[in-house]
C-alpha positions as CSV (number, residue, x, y, z in Angstrom):
1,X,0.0,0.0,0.0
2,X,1.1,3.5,-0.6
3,X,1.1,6.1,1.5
4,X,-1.7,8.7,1.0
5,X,-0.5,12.0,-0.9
6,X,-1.1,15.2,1.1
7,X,-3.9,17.2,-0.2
8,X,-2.4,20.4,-2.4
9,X,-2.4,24.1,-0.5
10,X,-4.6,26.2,-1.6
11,X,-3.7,29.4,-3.0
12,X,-3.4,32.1,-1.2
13,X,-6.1,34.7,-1.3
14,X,-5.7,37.6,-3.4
15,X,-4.0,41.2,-2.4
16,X,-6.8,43.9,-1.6
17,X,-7.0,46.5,-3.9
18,X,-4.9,49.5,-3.0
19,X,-6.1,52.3,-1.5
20,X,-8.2,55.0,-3.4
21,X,-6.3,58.1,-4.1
22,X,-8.9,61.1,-3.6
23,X,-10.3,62.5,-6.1
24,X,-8.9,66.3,-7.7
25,X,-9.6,68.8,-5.2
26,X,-11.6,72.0,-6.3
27,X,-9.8,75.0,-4.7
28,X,-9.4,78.4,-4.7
29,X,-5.6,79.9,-5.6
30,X,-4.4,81.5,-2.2
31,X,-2.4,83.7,-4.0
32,X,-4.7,85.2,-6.2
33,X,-8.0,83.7,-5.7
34,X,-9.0,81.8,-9.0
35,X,-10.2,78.4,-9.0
36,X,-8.2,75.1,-9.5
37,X,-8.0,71.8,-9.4
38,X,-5.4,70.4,-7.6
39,X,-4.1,67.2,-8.4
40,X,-1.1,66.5,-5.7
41,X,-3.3,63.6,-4.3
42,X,-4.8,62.2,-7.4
43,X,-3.7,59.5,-9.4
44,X,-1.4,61.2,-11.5
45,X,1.8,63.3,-11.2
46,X,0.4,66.6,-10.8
47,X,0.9,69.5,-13.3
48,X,3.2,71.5,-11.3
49,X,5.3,68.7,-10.6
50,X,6.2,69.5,-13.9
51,X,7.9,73.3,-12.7
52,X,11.4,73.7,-11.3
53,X,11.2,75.7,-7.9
54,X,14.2,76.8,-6.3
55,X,14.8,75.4,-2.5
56,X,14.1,79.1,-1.4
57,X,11.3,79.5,-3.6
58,X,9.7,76.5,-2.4
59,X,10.2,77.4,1.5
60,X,8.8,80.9,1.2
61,X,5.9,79.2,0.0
62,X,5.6,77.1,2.4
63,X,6.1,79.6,5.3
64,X,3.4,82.1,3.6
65,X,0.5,79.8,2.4
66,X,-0.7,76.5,4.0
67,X,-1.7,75.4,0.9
68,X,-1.7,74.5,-2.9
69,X,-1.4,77.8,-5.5
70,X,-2.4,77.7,-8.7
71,X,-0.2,76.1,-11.9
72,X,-0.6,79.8,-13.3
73,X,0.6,82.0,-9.7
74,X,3.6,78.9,-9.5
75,X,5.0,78.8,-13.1
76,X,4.6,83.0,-12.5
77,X,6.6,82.6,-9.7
78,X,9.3,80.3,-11.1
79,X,9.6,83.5,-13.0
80,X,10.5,85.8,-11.0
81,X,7.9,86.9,-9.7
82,X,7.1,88.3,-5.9
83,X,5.4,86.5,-3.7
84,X,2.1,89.0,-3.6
85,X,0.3,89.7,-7.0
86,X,0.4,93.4,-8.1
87,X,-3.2,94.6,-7.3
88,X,-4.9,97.3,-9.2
89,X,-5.6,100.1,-7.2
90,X,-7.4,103.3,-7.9
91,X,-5.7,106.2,-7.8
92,X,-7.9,109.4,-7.3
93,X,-7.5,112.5,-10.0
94,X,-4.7,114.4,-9.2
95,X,-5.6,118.2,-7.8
96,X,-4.3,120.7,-9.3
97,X,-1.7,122.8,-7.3
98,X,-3.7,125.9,-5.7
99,X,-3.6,129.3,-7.5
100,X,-1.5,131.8,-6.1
């Protein structure tokens, strides 16, 4: 008689799925207030991962804004530009200098 053959081990189950990344968030710029969508947590490389930003560029940001900025304020930035947008501001009329 022969011995009896184990039975075969049975496959292991399979991985869970990974997590879900989170969606695009809809934000508004802190810097200059438009609307974005920021895609540092979705499931692609997000379109400013595609700017260069110096070291001190990227720490100023950091210690002014808690937050992601719009591809449009960063890429302006890259360029030179400072950290607060110009604003317009009114100007009123100048007076004319009084008559003598």
């Amino acid at each position: 008689m022969s011995d009896p053959q184990p039975a075969p081990a049975a496959p292991p189950p399979p991985a869970p799925p990974p997590p879900a990344r989170p969606a695009l968030r809809a934000i508004a710029c802190p810097r200059c207030g438009g609307d974005f969508r920021c895609g540092a947590a979705g499931p692609g490389p997000c379109a400013c991962s595609g700017l260069t930003l110096t070291p001190a560029l990227q720490a100023a940001l950091r210690a002014r804004w808690d937050d992601c900025l719009c591809l449009a304020c960063l890429r302006t930035l890259a360029d030179g530009a400072p950290l607060e947008p110009a604003t317009a501001t009114a100007t009123a009329p100048a007076t004319p200098p009084p008559r003598g």
